[in-house]
Short mmCIF file of the C-alpha atoms (twelve columns), coordinates in Angstrom:
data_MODEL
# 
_entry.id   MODEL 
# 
loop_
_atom_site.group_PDB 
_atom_site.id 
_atom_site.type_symbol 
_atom_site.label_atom_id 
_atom_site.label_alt_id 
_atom_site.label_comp_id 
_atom_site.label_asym_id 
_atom_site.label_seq_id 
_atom_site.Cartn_x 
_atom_site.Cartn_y 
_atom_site.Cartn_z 
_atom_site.pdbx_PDB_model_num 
ATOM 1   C CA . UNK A 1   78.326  155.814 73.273  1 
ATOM 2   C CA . UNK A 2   82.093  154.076 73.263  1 
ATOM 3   C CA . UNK A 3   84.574  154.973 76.107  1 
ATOM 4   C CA . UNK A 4   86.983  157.035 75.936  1 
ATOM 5   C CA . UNK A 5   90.101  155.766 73.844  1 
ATOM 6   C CA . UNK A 6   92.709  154.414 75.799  1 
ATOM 7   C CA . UNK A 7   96.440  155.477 75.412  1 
ATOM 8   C CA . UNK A 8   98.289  153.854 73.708  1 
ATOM 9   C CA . UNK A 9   101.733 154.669 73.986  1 
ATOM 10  C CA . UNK A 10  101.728 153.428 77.302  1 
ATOM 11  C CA . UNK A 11  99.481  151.195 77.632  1 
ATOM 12  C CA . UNK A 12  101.585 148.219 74.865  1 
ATOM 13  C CA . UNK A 13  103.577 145.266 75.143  1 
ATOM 14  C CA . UNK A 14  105.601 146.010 77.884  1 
ATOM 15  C CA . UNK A 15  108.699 145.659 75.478  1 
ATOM 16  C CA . UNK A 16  107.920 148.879 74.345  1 
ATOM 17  C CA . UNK A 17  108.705 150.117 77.936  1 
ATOM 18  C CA . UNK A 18  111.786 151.909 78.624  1 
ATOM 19  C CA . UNK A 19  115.106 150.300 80.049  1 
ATOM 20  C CA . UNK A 20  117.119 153.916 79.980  1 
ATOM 21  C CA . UNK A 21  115.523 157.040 81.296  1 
ATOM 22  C CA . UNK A 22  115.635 158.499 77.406  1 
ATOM 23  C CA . UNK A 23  113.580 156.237 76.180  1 
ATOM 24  C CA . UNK A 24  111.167 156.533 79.549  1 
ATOM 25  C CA . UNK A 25  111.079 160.001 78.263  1 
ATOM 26  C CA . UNK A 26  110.190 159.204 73.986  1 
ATOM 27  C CA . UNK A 27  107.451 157.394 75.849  1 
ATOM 28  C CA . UNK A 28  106.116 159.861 77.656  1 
ATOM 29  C CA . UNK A 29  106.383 162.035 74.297  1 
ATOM 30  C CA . UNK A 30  104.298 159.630 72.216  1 
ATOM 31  C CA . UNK A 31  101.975 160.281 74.739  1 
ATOM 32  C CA . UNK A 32  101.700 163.908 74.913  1 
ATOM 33  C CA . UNK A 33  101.492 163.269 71.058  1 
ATOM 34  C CA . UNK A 34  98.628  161.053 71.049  1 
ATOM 35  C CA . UNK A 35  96.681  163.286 72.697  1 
ATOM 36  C CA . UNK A 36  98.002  166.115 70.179  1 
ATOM 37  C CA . UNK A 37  96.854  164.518 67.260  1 
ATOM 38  C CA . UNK A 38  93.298  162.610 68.256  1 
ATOM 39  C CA . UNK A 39  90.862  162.125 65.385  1 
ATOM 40  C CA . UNK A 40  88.524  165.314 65.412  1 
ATOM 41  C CA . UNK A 41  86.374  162.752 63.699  1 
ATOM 42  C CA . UNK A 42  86.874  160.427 66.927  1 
ATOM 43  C CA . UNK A 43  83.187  159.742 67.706  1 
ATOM 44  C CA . UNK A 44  84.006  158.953 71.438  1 
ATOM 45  C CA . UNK A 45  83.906  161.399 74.096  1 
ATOM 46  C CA . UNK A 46  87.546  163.310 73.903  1 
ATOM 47  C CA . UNK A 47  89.203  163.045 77.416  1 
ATOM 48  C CA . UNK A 48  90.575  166.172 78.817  1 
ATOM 49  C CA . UNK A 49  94.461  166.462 78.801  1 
ATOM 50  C CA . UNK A 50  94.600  166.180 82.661  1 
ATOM 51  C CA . UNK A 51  92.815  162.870 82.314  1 
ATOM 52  C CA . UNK A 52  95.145  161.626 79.475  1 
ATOM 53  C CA . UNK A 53  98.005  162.183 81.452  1 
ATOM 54  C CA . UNK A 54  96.924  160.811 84.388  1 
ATOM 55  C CA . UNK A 55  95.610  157.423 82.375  1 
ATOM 56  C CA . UNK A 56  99.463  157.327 80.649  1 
ATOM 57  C CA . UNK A 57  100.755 158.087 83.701  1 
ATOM 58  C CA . UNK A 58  99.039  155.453 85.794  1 
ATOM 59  C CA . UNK A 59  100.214 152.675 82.974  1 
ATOM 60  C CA . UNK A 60  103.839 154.579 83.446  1 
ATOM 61  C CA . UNK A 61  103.714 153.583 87.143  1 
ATOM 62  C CA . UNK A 62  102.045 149.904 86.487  1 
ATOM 63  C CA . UNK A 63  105.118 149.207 84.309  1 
ATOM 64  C CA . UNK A 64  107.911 150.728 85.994  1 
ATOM 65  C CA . UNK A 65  106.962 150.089 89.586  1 
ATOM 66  C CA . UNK A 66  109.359 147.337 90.200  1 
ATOM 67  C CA . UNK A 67  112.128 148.625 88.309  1 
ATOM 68  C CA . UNK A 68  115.090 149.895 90.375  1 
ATOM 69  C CA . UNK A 69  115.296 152.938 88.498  1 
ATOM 70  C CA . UNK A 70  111.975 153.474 89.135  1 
ATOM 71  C CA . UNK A 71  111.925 157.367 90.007  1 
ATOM 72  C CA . UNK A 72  114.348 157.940 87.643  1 
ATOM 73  C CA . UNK A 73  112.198 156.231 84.930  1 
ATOM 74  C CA . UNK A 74  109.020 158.141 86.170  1 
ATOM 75  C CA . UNK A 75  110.894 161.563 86.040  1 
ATOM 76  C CA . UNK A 76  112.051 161.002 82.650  1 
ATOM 77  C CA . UNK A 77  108.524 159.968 81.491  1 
ATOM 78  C CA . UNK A 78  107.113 163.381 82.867  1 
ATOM 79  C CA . UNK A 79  109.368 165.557 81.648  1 
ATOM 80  C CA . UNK A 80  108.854 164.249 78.305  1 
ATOM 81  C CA . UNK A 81  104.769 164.643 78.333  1 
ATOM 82  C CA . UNK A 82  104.657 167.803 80.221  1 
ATOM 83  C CA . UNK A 83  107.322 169.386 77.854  1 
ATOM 84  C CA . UNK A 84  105.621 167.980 74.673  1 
ATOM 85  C CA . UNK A 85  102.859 168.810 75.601  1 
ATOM 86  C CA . UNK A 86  103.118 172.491 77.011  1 
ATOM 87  C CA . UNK A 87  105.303 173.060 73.652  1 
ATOM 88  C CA . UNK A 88  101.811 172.099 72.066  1 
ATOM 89  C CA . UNK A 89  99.715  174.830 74.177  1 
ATOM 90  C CA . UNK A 90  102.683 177.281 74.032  1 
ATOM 91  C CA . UNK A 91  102.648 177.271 70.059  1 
ATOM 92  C CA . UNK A 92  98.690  177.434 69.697  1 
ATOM 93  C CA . UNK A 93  98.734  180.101 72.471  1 
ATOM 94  C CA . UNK A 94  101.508 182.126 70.913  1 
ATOM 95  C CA . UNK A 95  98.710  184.916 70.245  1 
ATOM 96  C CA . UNK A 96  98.328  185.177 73.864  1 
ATOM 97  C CA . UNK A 97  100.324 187.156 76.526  1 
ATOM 98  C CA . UNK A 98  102.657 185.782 78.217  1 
ATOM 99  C CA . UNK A 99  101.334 185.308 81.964  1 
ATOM 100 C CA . UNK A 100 102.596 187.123 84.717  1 
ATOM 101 C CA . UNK A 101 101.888 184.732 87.376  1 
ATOM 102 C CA . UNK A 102 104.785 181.952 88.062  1 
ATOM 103 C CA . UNK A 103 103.541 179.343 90.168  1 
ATOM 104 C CA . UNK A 104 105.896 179.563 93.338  1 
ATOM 105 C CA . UNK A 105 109.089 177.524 93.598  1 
ATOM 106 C CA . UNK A 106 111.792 176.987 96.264  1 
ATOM 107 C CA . UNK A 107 113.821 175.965 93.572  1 
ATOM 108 C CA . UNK A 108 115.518 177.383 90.856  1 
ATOM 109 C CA . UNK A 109 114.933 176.421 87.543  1 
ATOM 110 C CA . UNK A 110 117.599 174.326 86.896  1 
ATOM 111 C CA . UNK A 111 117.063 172.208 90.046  1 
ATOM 112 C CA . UNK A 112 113.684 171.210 89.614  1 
ATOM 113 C CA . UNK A 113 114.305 168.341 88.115  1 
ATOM 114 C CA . UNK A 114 116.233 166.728 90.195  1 
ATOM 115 C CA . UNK A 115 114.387 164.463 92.499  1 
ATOM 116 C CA . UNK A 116 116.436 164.814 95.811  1 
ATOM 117 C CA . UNK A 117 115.838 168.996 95.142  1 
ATOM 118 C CA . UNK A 118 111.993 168.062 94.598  1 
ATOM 119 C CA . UNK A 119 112.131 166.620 97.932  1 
ATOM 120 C CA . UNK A 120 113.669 168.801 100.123 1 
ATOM 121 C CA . UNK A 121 111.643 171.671 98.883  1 
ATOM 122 C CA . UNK A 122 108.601 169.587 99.977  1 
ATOM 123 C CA . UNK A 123 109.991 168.702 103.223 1 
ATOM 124 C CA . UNK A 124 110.648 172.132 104.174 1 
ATOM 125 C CA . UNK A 125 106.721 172.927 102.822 1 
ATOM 126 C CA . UNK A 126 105.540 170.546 105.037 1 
ATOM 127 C CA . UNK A 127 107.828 171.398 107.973 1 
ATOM 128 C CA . UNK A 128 106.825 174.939 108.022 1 
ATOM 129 C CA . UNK A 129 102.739 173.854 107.466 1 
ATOM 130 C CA . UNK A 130 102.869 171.745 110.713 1 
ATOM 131 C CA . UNK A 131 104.848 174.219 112.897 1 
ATOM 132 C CA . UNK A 132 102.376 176.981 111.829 1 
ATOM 133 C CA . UNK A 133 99.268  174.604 112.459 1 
ATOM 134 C CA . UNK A 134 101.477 173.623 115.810 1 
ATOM 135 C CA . UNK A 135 102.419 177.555 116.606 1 
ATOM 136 C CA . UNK A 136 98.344  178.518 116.539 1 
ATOM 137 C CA . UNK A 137 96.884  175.337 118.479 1 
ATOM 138 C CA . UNK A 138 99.686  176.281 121.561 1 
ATOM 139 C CA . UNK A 139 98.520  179.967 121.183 1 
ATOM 140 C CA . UNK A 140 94.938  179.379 121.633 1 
ATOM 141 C CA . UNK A 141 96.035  176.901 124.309 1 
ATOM 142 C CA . UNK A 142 97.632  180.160 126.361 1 
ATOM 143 C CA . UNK A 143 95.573  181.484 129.185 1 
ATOM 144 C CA . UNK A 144 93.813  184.773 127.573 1 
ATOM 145 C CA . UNK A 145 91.151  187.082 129.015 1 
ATOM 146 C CA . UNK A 146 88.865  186.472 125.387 1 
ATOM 147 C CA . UNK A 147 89.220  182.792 126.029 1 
ATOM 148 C CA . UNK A 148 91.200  180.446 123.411 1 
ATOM 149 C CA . UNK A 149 91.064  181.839 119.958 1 
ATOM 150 C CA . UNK A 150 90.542  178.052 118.629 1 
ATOM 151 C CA . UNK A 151 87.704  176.246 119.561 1 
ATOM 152 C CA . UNK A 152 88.168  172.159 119.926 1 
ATOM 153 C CA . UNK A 153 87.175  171.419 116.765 1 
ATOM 154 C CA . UNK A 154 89.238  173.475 115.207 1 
ATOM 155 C CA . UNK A 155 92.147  172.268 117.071 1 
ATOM 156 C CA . UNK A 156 91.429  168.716 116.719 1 
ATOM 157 C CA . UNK A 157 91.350  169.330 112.749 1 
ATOM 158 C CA . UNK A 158 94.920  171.359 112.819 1 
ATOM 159 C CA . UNK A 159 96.573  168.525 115.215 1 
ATOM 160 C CA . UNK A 160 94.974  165.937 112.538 1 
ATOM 161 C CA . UNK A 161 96.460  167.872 109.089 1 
ATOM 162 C CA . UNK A 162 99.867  167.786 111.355 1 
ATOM 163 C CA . UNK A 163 99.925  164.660 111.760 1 
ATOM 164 C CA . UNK A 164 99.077  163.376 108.201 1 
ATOM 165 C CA . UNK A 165 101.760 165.675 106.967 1 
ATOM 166 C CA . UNK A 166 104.252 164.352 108.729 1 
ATOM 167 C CA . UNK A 167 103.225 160.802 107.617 1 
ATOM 168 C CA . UNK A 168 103.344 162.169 104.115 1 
ATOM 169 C CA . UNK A 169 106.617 163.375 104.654 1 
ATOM 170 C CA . UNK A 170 107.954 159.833 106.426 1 
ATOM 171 C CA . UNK A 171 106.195 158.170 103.458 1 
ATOM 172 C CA . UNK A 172 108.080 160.057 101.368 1 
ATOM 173 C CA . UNK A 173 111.410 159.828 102.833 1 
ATOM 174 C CA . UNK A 174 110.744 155.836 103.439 1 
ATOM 175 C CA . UNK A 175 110.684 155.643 99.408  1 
ATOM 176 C CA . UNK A 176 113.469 158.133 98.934  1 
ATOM 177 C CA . UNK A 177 115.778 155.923 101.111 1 
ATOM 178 C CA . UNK A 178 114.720 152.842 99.355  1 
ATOM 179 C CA . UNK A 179 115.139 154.400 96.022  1 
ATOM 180 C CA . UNK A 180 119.007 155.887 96.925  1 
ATOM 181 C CA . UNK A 181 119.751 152.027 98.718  1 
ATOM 182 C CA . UNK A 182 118.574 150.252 95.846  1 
ATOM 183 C CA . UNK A 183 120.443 152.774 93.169  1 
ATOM 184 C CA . UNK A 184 123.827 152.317 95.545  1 
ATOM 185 C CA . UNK A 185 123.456 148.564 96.086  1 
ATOM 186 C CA . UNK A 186 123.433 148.541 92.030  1 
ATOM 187 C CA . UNK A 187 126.437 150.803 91.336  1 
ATOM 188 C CA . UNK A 188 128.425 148.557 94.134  1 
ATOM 189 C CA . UNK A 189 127.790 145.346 91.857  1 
# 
């Protein structure tokens, strides 16, 4: 049996890769596409679409990593894939009814593609995760006549998810920084 075949789109000569955030987001198109169209007569296993995306994605990253733009670039490339290719599912599933189920947002629909938007509503995810996890290991901490309502394990495992948060969220603001210094430093030259 042969593996899988490999995206194309982004896996080519890296002068195929994009140098303005349009073309980051063709890319990310071609993609979606490639997935779209596979041979039915392909005689290798077909990957799911979560699997493509995450291959094309991973070569995304790989090539724009040290790019400046690099967010930017990465953004672009998403928004491409996931629109081509929920514009796909939406016209095979047009029989369908329309769910009624939104996945939950912060943000409105116009902001959520804008990066610095993207991360504030995570920071204020995260921020209200670890004062909840924070708010029920000092209440079981309190003196009560039941005894504490966590026991040390559980505590230990709440103190543990608030602390990797907020090293998520550092991480995260570390690369925002860099990103906005790097961006600035470029529009100074």
């Amino acid at each position: 049996m042969s593996a899988p075949k490999k995206p194309t789109s982004a896996s080519t000569a890296p002068a195929q890769f994009p140098t303005s955030p349009d073309m980051a987001h063709s890319i990310g198109i071609d993609c979606a596409q490639e997935w779209i169209d596979r041979a039915p007569d392909d005689t290798s296993p077909p990957a799911s679409a979560t699997a493509w995306r995450a291959r094309c994605y991973a070569d995304a990253v790989h090539e724009y990593e040290d790019r400046p733009d690099f967010l930017q670039l990465l953004a672009a490339w998403e928004q491409g894939f996931d629109r081509r290719f929920n514009g796909a599912a939406n016209a095979a599933d047009q029989c369908e009814q329309e769910p009624t189920h939104k996945p939950f947002s912060w943000l409105v629909d116009g902001a959520k593609d804008d990066p610095h938007a993207r991360f504030a509503a995570m920071t204020m995810d995260i921020c209200q995760g670890v004062g909840t996890c924070l708010e029920l290991v000092h209440t079981s901490s309190l003196d009560s006549d039941d005894g504490p309502t966590l026991g040390q394990h559980d505590t230990d495992r709440l103190l543990r998810m608030a602390v990797a948060s907020m090293k998520l969220l550092s991480d995260s603001a570390e690369s925002t920084i860099e990103y906005m210094n790097k961006r600035a430093a470029k529009e100074q030259k």
